[in-house]
N, C-alpha and C positions, 0 to 999 in steps of 0.2 A: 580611283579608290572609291569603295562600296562604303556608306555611312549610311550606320544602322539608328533609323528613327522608332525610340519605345513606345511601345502602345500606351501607356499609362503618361509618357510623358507629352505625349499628343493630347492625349483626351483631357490632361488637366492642365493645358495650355490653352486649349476651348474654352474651359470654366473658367478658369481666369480672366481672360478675355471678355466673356460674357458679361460676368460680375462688372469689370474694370470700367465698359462704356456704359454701364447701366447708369454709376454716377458722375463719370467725368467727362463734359463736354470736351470735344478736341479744344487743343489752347490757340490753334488758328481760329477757331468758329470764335470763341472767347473775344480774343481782338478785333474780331473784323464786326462783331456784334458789338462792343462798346465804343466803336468809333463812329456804328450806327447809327446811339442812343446819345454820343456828342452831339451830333449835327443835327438829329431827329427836331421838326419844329411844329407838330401836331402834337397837341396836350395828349389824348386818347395814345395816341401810337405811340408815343415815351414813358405813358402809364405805363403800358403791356408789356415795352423792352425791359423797363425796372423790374416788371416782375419776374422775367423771364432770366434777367439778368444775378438777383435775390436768389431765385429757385436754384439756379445751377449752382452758384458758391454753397447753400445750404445743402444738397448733395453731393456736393464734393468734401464738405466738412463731417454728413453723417453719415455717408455711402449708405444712401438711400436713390431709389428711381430718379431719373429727371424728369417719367412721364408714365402715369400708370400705363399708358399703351407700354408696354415693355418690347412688342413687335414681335416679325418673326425674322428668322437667325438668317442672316446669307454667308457662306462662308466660300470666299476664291482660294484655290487652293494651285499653287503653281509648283511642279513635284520632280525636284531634279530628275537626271535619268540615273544617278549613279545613286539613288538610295533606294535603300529596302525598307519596309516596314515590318518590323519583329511583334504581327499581330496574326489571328486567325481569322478577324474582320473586315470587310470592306471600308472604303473610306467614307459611306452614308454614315456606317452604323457606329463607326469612330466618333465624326462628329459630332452624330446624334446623342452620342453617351457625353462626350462633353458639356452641349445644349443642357441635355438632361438636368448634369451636377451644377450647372449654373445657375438654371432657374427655380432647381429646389433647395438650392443654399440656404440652411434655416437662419442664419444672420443676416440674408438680406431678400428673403424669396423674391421673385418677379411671377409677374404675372403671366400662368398659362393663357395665351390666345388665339395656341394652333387648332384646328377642327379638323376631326380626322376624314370626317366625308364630306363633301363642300357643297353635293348635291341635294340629299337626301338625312340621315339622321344630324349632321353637323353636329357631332360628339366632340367633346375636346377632349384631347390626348392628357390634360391635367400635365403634361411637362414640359408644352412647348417644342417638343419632336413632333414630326422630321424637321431637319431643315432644309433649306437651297444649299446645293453642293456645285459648285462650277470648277471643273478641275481643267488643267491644262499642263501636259508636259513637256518640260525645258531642259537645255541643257545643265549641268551643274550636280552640286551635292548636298542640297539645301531646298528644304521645302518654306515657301515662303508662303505666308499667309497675311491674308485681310476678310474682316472678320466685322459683321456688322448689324444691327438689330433694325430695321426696318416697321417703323410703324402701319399701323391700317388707316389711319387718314390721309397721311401724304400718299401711300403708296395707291392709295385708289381713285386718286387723279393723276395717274402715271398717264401719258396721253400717246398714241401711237398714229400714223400717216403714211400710205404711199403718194409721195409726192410726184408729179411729173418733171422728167428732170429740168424744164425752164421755170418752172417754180422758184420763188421766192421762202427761203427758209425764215429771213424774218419775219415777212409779213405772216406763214402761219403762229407763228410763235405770239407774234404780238395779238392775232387772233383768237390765241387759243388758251394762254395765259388766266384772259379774266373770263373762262366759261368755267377753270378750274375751280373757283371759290377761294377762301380761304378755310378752307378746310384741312389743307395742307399746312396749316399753321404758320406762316410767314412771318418772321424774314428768316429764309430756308435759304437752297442752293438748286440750280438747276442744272439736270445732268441729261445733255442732249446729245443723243449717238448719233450717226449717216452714218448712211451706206449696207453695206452686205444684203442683207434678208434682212425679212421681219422679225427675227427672233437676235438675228446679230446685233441690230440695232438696240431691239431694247437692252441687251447685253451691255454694250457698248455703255447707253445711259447708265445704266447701274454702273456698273465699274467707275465710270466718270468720276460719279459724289465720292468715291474712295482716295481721292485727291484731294491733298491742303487748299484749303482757302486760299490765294494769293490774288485776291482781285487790287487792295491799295496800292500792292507791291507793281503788278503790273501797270498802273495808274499811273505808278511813280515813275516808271522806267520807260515808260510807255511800249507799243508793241513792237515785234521785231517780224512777225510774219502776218500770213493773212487771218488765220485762224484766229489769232490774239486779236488781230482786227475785230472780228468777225466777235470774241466774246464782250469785247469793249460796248462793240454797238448795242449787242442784247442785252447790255448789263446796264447802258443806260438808257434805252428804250422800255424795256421791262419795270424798269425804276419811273418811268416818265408817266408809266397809269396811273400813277397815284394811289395804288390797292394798300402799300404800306401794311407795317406789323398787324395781324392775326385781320386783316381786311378792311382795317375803319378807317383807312387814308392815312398819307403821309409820304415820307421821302424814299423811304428803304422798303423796300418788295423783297430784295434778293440782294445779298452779300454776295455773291458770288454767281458766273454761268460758266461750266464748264462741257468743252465740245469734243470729241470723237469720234472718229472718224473711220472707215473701214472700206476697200474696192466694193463696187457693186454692178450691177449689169447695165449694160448702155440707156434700158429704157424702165427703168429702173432710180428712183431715191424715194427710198423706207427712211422716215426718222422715227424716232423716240424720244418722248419727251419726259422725264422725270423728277417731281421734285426733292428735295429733303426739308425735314421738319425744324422747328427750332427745338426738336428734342433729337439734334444730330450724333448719332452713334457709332463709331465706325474705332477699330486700332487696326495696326500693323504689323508685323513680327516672323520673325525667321525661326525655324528648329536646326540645329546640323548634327544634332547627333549626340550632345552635351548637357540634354536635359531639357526639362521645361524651359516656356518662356519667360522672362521676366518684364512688364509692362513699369515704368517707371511713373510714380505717381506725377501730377505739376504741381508745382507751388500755385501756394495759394496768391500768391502777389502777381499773379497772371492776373487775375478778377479785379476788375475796379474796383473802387470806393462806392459802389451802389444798392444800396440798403431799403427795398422797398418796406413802407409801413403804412398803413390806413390812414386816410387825411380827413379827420373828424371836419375840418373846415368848408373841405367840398365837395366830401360825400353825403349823401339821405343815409340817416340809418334808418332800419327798415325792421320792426318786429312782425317775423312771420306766424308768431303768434294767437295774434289778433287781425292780420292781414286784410283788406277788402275790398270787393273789386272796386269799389272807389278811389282807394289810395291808387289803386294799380293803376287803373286810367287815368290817375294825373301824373305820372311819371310820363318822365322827357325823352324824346332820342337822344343818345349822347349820355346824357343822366347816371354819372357812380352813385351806386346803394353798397350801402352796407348791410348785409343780412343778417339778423339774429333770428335764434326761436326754431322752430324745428321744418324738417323737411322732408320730401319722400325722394327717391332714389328708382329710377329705371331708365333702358335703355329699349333694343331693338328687340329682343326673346320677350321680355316682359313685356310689351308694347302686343306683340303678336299672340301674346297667350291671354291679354287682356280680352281684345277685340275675337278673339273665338269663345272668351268664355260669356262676353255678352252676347255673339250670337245667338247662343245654346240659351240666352237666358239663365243663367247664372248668376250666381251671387258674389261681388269682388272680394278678395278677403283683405281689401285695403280702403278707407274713405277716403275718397281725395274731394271733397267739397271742400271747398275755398283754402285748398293746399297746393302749393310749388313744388315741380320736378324738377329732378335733378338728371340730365344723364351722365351718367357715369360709371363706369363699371373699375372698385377701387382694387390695391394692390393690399394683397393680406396684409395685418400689422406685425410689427417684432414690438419685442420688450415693451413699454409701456404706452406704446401708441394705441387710439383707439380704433385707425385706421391706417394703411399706409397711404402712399400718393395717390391722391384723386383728384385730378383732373376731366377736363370736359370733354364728353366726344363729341364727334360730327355731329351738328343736329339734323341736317336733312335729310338721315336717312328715317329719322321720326315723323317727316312730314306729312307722310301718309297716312298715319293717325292723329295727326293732332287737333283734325276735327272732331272725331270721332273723341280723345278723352276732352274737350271743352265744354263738346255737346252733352256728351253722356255718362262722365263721371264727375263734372262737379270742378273741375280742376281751373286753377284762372290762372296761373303764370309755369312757365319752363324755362329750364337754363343749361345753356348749352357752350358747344365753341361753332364759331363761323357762323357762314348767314343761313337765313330761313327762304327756300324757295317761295314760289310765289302762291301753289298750294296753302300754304302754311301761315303763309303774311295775309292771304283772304280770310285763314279760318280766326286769324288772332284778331284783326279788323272786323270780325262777323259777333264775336263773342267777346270784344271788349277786354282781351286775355293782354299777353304780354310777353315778350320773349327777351329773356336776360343773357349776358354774352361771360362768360368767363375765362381767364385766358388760359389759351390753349399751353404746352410748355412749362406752366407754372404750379406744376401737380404735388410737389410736397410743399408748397409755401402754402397752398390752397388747404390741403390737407392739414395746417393745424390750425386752421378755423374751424373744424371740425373737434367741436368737444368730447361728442361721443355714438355711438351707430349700433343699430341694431337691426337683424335681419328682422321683416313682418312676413315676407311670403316670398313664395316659389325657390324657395331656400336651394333646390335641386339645380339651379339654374347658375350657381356659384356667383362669380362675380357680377352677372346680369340679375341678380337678384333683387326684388324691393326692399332696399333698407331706408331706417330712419336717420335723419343725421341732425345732430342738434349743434349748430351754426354761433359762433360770436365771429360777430364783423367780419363776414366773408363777401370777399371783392367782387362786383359784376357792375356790365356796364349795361344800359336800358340798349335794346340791339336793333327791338320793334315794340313800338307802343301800340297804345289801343288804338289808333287811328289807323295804324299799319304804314306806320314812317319807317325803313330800314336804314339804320347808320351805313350797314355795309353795301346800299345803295347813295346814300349823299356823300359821306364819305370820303372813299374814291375819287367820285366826280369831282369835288368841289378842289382835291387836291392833286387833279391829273391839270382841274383848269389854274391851278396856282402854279405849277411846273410849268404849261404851256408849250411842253413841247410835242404835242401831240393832241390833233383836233378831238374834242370831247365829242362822244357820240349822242344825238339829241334822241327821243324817243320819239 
């Protein structure tokens, strides 16, 4: 029997979809992250969970982002043989119009961050098209789908190996884990393919993270093959570095490792290694021919009782205001501030159109003496907001200017998510600067510390834009002081030698 899938009801089973992970954490991720934040026994690492933990319930209460990175679209697509599709379109340009209606939903827009040319003008498409389309055909009368938003932090410490096949799979793993940073925003999931080719492999990893969490469950029952062996060990080896939530040490790295597997040639093992972020996105769902999909929302009694709020007790508050590099050089590794008073706002575009237009000798059209960066690139606002979720990107990939605006624009403190290469930790240690950490994950709790924002320049540049943001009590933890001490160098360390199961590397 032939069952006929609508065009219309494909494409707004996409948007739905889109929409639906934008603000609801899976409710496996949900539990296996607040049994985290039970056990969790590093101050710093339980601060970041609660935020993480906050953020998610408050979008799932406003259906708002869980992370300004909104990502880009991966959609598996597995396509009985017995259905037709009553379209004149391929299945890219299906998607793609889904993607489309998802991310320009004017009740909840998300943020475009696809570029159409990756080489050369890197324009963005403004809607988040194309996407990844992975199709494969089955038996059956049902197109089944998974369906998931992939951030650019996690996805750019995707890590990839051909191994020899007497290799040790763990040993790269636990090799290659802490050169990934936290940049990836942890406590995430790891999705580890073998086998086939180098392209199967990393297939494989992807697909993996499209799988419920089940690490306690397996804990509990303990394993029953070798595989399950095999994610036991990496789940507590992995855990045994000590990297911990968003990288400043602690118990949990990773909720979950999930493995995958595929034949491959005798002299021959390709892995892929992948992570996911604590803004994990993914649903599931079948068409047969009956209409749209329907995604069922979760209760709200999934989410613990955890309510982060600003701890006047043990935090510095901090007016940016009147800021100087005094004050700044006595803050501590480790050290919560509270931010008030205003601030300036760029990222990677901005960062690279500054330093040309000082080459040129150029006049900035922004003053950053004795003012703090923000990176961030936010999600529009709706209804009364002044912004939507803005959360922190990657800093490192700023590292490469951050001499450059300390030296020559006046600037004495940035704030970011993960650590600062060692570029960067020289230039802040050379100029007495300071680099603040915000947590990654925690993008609309962040965002209403944000009173109010205004664009100053390069307005063309959209979300990469320099805007103003005027701050009460917004969260950050001290990352690198003036002396160029890294938390997410001591950290670690201090909490891979409190686990003990795993000799600490000396320098």
């Amino acid at each position: 029997m032939t069952v006929t899938i609508k065009e219309e009801d494909f494409i707004q089973s996409i948007a739905d979809g889109i929409q639906f992970i934008s603000y609801y954490h899976p409710v496996d991720y949900i539990r296996h992250l607040a049994r985290a934040y039970e056990r969790e026994e590093s101050p710093a690492a339980r601060d970041a969970i609660a935020q993480i933990l906050t953020n998610s319930r408050m979008c799932a209460e406003g259906k708002r982002p869980l992370c300004q990175d909104t990502g880009i679209v991966n959609v598996f697509l597995k396509v009985g043989m017995n259905v037709r599709f009553d379209t004149q379109r391929s299945l890219q340009e299906l998607c793609d119009e889904g993607v489309r209606r998802g991310y320009l939903n004017p009740d909840n827009p998300l943020r475009a961050s696809v570029l159409e040319d990756p080489l050369f003008s890197r324009r963005n498409t403004k809607d988040n098209t194309p996407c990844i389309v992975n199709v494969e055909l089955v038996p059956g009368d049902k197109v089944d789908v998974q369906l998931a938003s992939k951030g650019g932090g996690s996805e750019n410490k995707s890590k990839f190996v051909m191994l020899n096949p007497s290799d040790s799979l763990v040993d790269w793993v636990l090799k290659t884990v802490p050169t990934m940073g936290a940049g990836w925003c942890p406590p995430g999931m790891l999705g580890i393919g073998v086998g086939g080719t180098a392209e199967k492999a990393a297939l494989l990893a992807k697909q993996s993270l499209m799988e419920d969490i089940d690490m306690y469950e397996l804990l509990d029952r303990g394993p029953s093959n070798k595989l399950e062996e095999l994610r036991i060990e990496l789940y507590e080896k992995v855990n045994a570095l000590g990297i911990g939530a968003q990288g400043l040490g602690g118990l949990t790295t990773v909720l979950d490792v999930k493995i995958a597997t595929f034949p491959t040639h005798a002299a021959s093992l390709p892995v892929a290694m992948i992570p996911n972020c604590a803004a994990t996105r993914h649903a599931h769902f079948e068409l047969d021919g009956s209409g749209p999909a329907h995604l069922a929302a979760p209760s709200l009694s999934e989410w613990p009782e955890v309510h982060w709020a600003p701890d006047y007790n043990k935090s510095k508050q901090v007016n940016l205001d009147t800021l100087t590099r005094e004050e700044v050089a006595s803050w501590k590794p480790g050290q919560t501030l509270l931010l008030s008073g205003k601030m300036l706002t760029g990222r990677d575009a901005a960062h690279k159109r500054i330093q040309d237009m000082l080459a040129k000798g150029e006049s900035l059209p922004v003053d950053f003496a004795n003012r703090v960066i923000y990176y961030v690139g936010p999600v529009d606002p709706v209804r009364d907001e002044v912004v939507g979720p803005a959360g922190p990107t990657t800093s490192t990939r700023m590292d490469k200017f951050t001499d450059m605006m300390l030296d020559k624009t006046g600037l004495i403190a940035m704030i970011g998510k993960s650590e600062r290469g060692p570029v960067a930790i020289e230039a802040i240690r050379k100029h007495g600067s300071a680099y603040l950490m915000a947590v990654g994950g925690a993008a609309y709790l962040v965002s209403k510390a944000i009173r109010s924002a205004k664009v100053l320049a390069f307005a063309d540049l959209g979300m990469e834009a320099i805007y103003e943001f005027d701050v009460k009590d917004m969260p950050v933890t001290v990352a690198v002081d003036a002396q160029g001490t890294s938390v997410h160098n001591t950290g670690p360390k201090e909490w891979q030698a409190r686990i003990g199961k795993i000799p600490v590397a000396t320098a």
